[in-house]
ROVO-50270 format. One record per residue: x, y, z of N, C-alpha, C, O, CB in turn. Coordinates in steps of 0.02 Angstrom, whole numbers, padded with zeros to 5 digits, always signed. Each point is the difference from the previous one (the first is absolute). Glycine has a CB too. Layout:
N
XYZXYZXYZXYZXYZ;...
END
This chain:
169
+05813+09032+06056+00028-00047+00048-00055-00046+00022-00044+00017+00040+00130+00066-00002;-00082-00151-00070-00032-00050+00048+00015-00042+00046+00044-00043-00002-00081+00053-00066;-00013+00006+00127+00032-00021+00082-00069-00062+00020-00057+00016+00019+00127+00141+00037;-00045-00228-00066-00023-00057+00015+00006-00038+00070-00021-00055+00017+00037+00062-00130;+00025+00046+00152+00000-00044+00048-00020-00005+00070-00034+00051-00004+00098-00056-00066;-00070-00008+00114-00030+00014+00070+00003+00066+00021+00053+00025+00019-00024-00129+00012;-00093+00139-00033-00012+00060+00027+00010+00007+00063+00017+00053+00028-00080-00042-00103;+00050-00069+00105-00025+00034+00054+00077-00040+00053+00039-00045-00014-00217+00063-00017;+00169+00028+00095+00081-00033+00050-00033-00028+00043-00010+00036+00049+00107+00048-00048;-00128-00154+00003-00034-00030+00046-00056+00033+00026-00009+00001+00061+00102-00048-00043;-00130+00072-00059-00058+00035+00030-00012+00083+00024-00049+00036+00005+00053-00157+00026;+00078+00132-00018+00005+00062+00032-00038+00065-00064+00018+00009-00058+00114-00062+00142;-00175+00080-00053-00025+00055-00049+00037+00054-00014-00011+00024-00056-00083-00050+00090;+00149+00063+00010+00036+00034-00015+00060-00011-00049+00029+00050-00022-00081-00024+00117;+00070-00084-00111+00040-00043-00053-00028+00026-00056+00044+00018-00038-00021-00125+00096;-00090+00118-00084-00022+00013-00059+00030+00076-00010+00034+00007-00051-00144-00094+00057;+00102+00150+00037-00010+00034-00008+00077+00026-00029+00010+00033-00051-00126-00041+00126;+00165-00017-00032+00071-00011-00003+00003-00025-00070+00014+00039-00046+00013-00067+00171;-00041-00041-00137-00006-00014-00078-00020+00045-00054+00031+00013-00051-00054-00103+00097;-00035+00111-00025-00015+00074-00057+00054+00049-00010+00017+00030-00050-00132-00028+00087;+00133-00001+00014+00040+00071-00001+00066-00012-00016+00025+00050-00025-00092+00003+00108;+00116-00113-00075+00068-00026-00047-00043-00015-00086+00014+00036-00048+00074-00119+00178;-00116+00053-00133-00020+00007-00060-00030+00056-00042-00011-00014-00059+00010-00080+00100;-00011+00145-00024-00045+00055-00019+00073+00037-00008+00020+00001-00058-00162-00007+00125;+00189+00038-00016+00077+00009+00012+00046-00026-00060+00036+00035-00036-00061-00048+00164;+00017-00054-00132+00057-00030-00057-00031+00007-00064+00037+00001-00049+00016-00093+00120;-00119+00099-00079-00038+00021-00082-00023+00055-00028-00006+00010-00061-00026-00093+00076;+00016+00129+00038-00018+00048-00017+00020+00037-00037-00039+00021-00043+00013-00040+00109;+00088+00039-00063+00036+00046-00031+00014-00022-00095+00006+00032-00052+00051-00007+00197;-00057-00101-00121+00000-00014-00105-00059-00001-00012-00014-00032-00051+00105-00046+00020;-00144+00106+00065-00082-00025-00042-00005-00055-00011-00004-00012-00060-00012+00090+00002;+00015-00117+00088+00011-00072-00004-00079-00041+00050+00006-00015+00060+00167+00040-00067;-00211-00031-00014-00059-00033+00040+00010-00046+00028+00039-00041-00024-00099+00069-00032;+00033-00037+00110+00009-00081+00045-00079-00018+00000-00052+00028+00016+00169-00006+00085;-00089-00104-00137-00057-00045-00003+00009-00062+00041+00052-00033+00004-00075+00077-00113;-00023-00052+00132-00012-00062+00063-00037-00061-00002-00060-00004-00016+00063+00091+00074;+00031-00131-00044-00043-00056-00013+00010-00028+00090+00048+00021+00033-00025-00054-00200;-00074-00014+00196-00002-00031+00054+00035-00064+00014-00007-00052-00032-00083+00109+00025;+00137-00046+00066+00031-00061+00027-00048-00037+00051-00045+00030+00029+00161+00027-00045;-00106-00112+00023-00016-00053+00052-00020+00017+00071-00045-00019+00038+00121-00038-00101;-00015+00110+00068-00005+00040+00092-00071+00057-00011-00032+00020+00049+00206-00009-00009;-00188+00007-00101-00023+00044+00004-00084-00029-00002-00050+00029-00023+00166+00045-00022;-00111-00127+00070-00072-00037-00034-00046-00037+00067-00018+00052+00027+00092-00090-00161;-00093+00003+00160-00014-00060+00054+00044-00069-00019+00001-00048+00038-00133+00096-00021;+00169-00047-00083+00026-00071+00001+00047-00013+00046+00005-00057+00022-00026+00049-00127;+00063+00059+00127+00033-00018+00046-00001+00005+00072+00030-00035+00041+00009+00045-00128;-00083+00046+00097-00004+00046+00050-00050+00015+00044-00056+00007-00025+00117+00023-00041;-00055-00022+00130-00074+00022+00021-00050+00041-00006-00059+00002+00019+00106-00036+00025;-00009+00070-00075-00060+00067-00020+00024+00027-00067+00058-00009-00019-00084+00058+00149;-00015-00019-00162-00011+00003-00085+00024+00075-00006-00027+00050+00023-00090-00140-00051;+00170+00087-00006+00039+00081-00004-00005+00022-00047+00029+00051-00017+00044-00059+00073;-00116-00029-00096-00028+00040-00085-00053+00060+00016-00018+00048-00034+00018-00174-00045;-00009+00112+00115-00062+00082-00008+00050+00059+00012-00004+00052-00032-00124-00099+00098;+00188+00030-00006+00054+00043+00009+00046+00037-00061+00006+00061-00004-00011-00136+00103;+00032+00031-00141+00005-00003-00055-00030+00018-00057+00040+00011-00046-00004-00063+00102;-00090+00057-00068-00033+00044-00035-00032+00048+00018-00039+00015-00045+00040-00084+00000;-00006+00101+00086+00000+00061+00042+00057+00033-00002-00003+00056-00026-00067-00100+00093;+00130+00023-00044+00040+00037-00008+00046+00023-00052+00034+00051+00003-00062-00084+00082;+00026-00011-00135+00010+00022-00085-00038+00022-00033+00020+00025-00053+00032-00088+00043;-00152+00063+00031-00038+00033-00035-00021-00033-00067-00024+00028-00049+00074+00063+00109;-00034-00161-00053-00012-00067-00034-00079+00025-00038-00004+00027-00055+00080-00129+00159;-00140+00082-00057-00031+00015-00018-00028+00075-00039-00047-00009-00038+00063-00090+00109;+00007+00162-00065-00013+00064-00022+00037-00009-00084-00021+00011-00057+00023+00061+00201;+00051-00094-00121+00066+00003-00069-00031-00070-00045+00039-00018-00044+00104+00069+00127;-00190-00082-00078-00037-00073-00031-00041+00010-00034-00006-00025-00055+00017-00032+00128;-00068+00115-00032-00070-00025-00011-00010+00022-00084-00033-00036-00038-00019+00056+00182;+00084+00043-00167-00037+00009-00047+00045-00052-00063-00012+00000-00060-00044+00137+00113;+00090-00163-00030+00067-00081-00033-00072-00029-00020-00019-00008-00058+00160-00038+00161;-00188+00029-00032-00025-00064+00015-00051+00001-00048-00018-00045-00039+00046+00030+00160;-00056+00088-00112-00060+00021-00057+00022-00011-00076-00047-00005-00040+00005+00102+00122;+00080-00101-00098+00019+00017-00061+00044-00073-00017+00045+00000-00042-00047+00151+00057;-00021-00222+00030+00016-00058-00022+00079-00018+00018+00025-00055-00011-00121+00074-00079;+00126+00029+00117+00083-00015-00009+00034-00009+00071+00057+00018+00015-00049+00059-00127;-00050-00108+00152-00003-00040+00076-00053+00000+00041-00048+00039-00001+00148-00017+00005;-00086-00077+00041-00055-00015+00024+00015-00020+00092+00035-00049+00013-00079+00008-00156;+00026+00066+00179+00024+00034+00050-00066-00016+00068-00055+00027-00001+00135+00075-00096;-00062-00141+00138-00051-00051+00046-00028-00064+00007-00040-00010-00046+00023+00091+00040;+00021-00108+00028+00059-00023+00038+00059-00026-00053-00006-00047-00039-00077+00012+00145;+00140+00077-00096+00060-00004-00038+00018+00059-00046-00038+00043-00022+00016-00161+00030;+00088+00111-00019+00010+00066-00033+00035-00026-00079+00054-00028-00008-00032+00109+00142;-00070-00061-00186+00028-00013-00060+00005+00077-00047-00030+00050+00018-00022-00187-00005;+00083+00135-00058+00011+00054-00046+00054+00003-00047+00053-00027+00016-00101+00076+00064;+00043-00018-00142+00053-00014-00043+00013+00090-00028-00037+00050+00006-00003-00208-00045;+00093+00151+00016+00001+00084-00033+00069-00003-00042+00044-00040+00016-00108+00118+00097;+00068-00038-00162+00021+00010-00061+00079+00023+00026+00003+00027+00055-00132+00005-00125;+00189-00041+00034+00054+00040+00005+00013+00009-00083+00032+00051-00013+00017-00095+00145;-00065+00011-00178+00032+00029-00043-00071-00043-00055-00040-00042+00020+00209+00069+00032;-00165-00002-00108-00056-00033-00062+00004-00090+00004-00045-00039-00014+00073+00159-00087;+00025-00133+00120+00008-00066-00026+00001-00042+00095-00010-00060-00002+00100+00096-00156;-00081-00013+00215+00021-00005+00072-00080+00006+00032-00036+00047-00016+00180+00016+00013;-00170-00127+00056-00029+00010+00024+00029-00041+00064+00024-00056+00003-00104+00096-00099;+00070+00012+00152+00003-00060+00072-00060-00012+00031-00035+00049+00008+00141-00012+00028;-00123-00082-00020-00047-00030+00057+00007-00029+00051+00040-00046+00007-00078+00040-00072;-00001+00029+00114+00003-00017+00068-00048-00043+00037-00052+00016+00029+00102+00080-00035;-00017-00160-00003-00046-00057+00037+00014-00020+00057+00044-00040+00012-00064+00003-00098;-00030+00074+00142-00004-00048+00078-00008-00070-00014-00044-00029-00032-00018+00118+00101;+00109-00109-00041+00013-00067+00031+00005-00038+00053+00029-00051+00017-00003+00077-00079;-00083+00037+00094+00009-00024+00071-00066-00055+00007-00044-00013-00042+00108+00139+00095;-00054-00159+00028-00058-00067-00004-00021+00039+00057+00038+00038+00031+00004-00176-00077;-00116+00127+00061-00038+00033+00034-00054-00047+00048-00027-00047-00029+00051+00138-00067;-00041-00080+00167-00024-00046+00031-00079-00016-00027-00032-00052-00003+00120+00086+00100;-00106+00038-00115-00078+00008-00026-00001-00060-00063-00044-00040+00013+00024+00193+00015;+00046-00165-00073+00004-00037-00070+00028-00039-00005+00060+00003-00013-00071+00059-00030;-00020-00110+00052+00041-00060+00030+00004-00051-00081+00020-00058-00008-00076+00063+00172;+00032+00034-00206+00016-00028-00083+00078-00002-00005+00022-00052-00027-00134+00115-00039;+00167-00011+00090+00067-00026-00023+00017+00084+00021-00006+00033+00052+00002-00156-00171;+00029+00140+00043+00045+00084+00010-00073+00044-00043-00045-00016-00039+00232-00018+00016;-00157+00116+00072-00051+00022-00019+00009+00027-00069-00019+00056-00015-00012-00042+00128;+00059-00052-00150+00013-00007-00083-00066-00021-00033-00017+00016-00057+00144-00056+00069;-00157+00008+00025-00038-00054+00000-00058+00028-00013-00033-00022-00047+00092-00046+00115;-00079+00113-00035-00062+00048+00022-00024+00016-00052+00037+00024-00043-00003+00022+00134;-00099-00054-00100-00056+00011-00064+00028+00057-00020+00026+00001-00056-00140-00049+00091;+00113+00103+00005+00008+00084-00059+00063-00016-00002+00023+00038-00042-00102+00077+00074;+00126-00151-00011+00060+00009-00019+00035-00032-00042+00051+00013-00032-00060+00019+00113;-00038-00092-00076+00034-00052-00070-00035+00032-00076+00010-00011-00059-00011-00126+00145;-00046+00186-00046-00047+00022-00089+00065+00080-00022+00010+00019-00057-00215-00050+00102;+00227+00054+00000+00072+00052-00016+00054-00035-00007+00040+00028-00037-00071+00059+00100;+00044-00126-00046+00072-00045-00027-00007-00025-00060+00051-00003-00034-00022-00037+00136;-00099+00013-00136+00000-00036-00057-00013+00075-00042+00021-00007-00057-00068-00137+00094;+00031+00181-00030+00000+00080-00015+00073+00016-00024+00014+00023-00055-00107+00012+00152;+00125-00047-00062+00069+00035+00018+00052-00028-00049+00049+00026-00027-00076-00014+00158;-00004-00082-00134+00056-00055-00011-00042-00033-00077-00012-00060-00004+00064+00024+00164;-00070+00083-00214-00040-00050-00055+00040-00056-00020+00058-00006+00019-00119+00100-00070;+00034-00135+00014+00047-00054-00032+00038+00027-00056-00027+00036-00043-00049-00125+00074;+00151+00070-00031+00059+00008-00031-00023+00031-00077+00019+00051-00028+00047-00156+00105;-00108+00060-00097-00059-00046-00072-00004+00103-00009+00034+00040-00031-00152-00222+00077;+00085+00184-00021-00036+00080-00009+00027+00064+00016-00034+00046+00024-00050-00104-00002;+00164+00063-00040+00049+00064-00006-00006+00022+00060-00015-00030+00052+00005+00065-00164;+00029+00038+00101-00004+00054+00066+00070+00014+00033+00031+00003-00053-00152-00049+00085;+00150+00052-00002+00020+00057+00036+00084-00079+00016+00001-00048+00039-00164+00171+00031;+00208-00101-00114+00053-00058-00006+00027-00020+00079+00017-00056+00017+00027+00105-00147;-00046+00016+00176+00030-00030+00048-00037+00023+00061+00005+00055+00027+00103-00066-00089;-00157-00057+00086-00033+00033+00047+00038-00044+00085+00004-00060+00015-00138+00094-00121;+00154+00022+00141+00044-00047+00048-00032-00017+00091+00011+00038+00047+00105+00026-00134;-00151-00122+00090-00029+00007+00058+00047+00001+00075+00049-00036+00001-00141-00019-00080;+00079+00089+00127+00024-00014+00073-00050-00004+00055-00061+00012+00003+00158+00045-00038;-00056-00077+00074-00032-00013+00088+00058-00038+00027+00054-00025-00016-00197+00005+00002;+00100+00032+00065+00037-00031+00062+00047-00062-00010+00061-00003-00007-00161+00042+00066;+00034-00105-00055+00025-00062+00006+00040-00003-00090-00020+00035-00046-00094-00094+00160;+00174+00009-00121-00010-00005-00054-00051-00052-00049-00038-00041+00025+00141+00091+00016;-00097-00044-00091-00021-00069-00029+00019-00060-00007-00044-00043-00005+00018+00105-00030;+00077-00075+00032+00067-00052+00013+00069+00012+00040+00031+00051+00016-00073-00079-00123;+00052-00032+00116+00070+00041+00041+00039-00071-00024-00025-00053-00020-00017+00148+00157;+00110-00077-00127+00055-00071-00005+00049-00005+00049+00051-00032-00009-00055+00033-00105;-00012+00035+00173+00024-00006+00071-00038-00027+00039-00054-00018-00023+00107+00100+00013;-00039-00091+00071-00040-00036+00058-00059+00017-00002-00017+00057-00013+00095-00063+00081;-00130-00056-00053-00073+00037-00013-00031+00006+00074+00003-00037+00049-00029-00019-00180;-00003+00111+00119-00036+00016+00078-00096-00002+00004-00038+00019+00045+00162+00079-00025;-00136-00122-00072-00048-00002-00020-00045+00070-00027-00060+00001-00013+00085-00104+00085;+00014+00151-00077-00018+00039-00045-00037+00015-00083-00033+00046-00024+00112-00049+00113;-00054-00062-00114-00005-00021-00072-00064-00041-00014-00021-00020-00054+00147+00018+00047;-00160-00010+00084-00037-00071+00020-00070+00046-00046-00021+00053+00024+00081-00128+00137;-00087+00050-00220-00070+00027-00027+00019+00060-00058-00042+00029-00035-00026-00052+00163;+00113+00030-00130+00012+00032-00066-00013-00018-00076-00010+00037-00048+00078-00012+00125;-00065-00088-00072-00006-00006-00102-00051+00019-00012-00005-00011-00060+00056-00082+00025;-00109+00122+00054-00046+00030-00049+00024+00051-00021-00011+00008-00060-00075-00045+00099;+00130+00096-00005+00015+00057-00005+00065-00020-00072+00004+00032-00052-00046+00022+00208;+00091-00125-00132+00049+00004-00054-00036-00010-00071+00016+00028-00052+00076-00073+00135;-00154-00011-00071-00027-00001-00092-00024+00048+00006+00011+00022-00057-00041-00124+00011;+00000+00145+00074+00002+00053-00028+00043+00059-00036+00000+00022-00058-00063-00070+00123;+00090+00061-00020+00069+00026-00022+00028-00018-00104+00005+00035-00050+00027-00069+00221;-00021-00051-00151+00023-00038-00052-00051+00021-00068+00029+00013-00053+00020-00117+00144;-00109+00106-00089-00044-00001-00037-00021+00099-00034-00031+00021-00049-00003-00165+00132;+00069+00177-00027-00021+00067-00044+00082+00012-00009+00025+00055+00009-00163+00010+00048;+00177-00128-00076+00078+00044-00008+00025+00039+00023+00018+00048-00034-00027-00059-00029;+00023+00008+00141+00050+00032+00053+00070-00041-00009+00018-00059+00001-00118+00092+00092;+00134+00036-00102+00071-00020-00038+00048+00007+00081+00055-00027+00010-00074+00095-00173;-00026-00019+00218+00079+00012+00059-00070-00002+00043-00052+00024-00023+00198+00073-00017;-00144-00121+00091-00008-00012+00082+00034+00023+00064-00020-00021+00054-00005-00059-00108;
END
């Protein structure tokens, strides 16, 4: 199960814990893992105070990462990236898309270790590998509804995308 969307209920810390526990409740029982990527609320872009440390604390983000991170297959500070296998040919990846007050370059897509794991993640089309690798997050990459400025700094992420042959978004 991948869960992209606002962790957090306006800040409230007990919201997470509640969150863990309907989700842990509705998956558990099929063995079914929950993977997380970061919303907007869960970040300073929207908010007064930064509910990502909450958030990875209370899913254990960092414990359930590090040895990911060691072993090249995410990259985890500031932002949460990672990809993992479902089947020989299935890969998902998880790109924060959140914008951050510290980095004032754009999204933290952007971010040196993170643009060096996305181009990791994402080789060019040119050079085979893994037929369907399917990225998520939060914001999307495009949208064709009302724009809220969500979409605002994305095309590096879409040529990218375009360029290692992402077939679903």
């Amino acid at each position: 199960f991948v869960f992209s969307g606002d962790l957090s209920n306006q800040g409230e810390p007990e919201s997470y814990e509640h969150l863990k526990f309907i989700l842990e409740e509705a998956f558990a029982p099929f063995g079914v893992p929950i993977l997380l990527g970061i919303g907007n609320h869960d970040t300073r872009e929207t908010e007064e105070t930064d509910d990502r440390a909450q958030v990875m604390d209370n899913f254990y983000l960092r414990e359930r990462l590090a040895g990911e991170e060691a072993a090249g297959r995410a990259s985890v500070g500031p932002g949460l990236f990672y990809r993992f296998r479902v089947a020989s040919d299935v890969e998902f990846v998880c790109v924060d898309t959140s914008k951050e007050h510290f980095f004032r370059r754009g999204r933290l897509f952007e971010y040196p270790k993170h643009e060096e794991f996305l181009r990791r993640a994402f080789p060019p089309a040119a050079e085979g590998g893994i037929p369907w690798r399917i990225p998520f997050g939060h914001h999307p990459p495009f949208c064709a509804g009302p724009q809220h400025g969500n979409t605002d700094g994305m095309e590096p992420l879409v040529r990218l995308f375009e360029e290692g042959g992402v077939r679903a978004c």
